[in-house]
N, C-alpha and C positions, 0 to 999 in steps of 0.2 A: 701365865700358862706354862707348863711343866715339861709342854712340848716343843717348845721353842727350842730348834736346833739339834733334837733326837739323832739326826744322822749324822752331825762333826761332831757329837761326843759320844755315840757307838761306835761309829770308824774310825776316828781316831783320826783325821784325813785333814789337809791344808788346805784352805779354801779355793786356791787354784786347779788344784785337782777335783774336789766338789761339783765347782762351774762346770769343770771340763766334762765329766761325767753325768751333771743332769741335764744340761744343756745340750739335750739330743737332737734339737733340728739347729744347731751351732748359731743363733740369732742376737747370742750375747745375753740375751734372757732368761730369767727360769720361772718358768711359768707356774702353776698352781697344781697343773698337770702331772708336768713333770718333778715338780717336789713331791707329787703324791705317788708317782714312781717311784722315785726314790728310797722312799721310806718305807714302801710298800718291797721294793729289793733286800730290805734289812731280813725280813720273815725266810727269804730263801736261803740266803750267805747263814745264818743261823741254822736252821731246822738239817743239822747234818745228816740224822737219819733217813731224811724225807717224807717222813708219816705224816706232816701236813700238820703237825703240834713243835709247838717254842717250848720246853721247860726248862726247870733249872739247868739240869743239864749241858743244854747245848747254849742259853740264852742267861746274860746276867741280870741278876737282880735289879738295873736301872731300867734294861727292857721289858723286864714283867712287869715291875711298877706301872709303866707307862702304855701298855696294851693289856694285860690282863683285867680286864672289864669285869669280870665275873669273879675275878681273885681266889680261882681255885688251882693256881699254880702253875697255868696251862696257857701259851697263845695260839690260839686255832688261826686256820688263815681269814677266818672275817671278822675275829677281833682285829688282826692285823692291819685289814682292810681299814676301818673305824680308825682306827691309829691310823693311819698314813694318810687319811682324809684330815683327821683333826689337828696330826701335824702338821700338813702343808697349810692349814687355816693359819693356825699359831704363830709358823715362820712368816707369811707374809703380814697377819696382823703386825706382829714386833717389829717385823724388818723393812719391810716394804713404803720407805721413806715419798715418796713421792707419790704413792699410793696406783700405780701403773698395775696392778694385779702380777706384778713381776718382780723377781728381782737381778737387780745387775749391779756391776761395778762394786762401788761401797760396801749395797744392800746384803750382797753375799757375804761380806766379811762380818756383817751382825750373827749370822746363826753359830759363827764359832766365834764368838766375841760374848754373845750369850752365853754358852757353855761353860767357858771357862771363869761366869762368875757366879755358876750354882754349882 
């Protein structure tokens, strides 16, 4: 799946700081939730204008590939949504070793571990 780890190779970010950031109720976990947070945050840090649209402009070519559903150039925020749903599926299918609908420890270092072999 193509989603696997969207937010350590859009942010460009160490896995340490990743945890530290989705891990909003600090449990050591990242829940399904909160990866769909996550990646759902990537649509805001992007859309500089704030018109509630991703394109080339403000958003690269790896993140339209990967939320633009309708492939007209454009991420609205409920493709977004869609994408950050199917992302957090993806990162815990591939990563979530133990299968706890979480991930921790190791499991976090798979989505930039992913990354950097696509």
């Amino acid at each position: 799946m193509k989603t696997v780890g969207a937010v350590a190779a859009l942010l460009v970010i160490a896995t340490p700081a990743f945890a530290a950031g989705a891990d909003k109720d600090n449990d050591g976990k990242i829940t399904r939730a909160e990866l769909t947070a996550v990646h759902a945050t990537l649509f805001e840090a992007l859309d500089h204008n704030k018109d509630g649209v991703v394109d080339s402009r403000e958003g690269d070519a790896h993140f339209l590939d990967l939320a633009d559903f309708d492939r007209n150039g454009k991420v609205t925020r409920e493709e977004n949504a869609t994408y950050a749903s199917e992302a957090a599926a993806g990162d815990l299918a591939n990563c979530d070793a133990n299968k706890d609908e979480a991930l921790s420890g190791d499991e976090v270092g798979c989505i930039t571990a992913a990354d950097s072999s696509q």
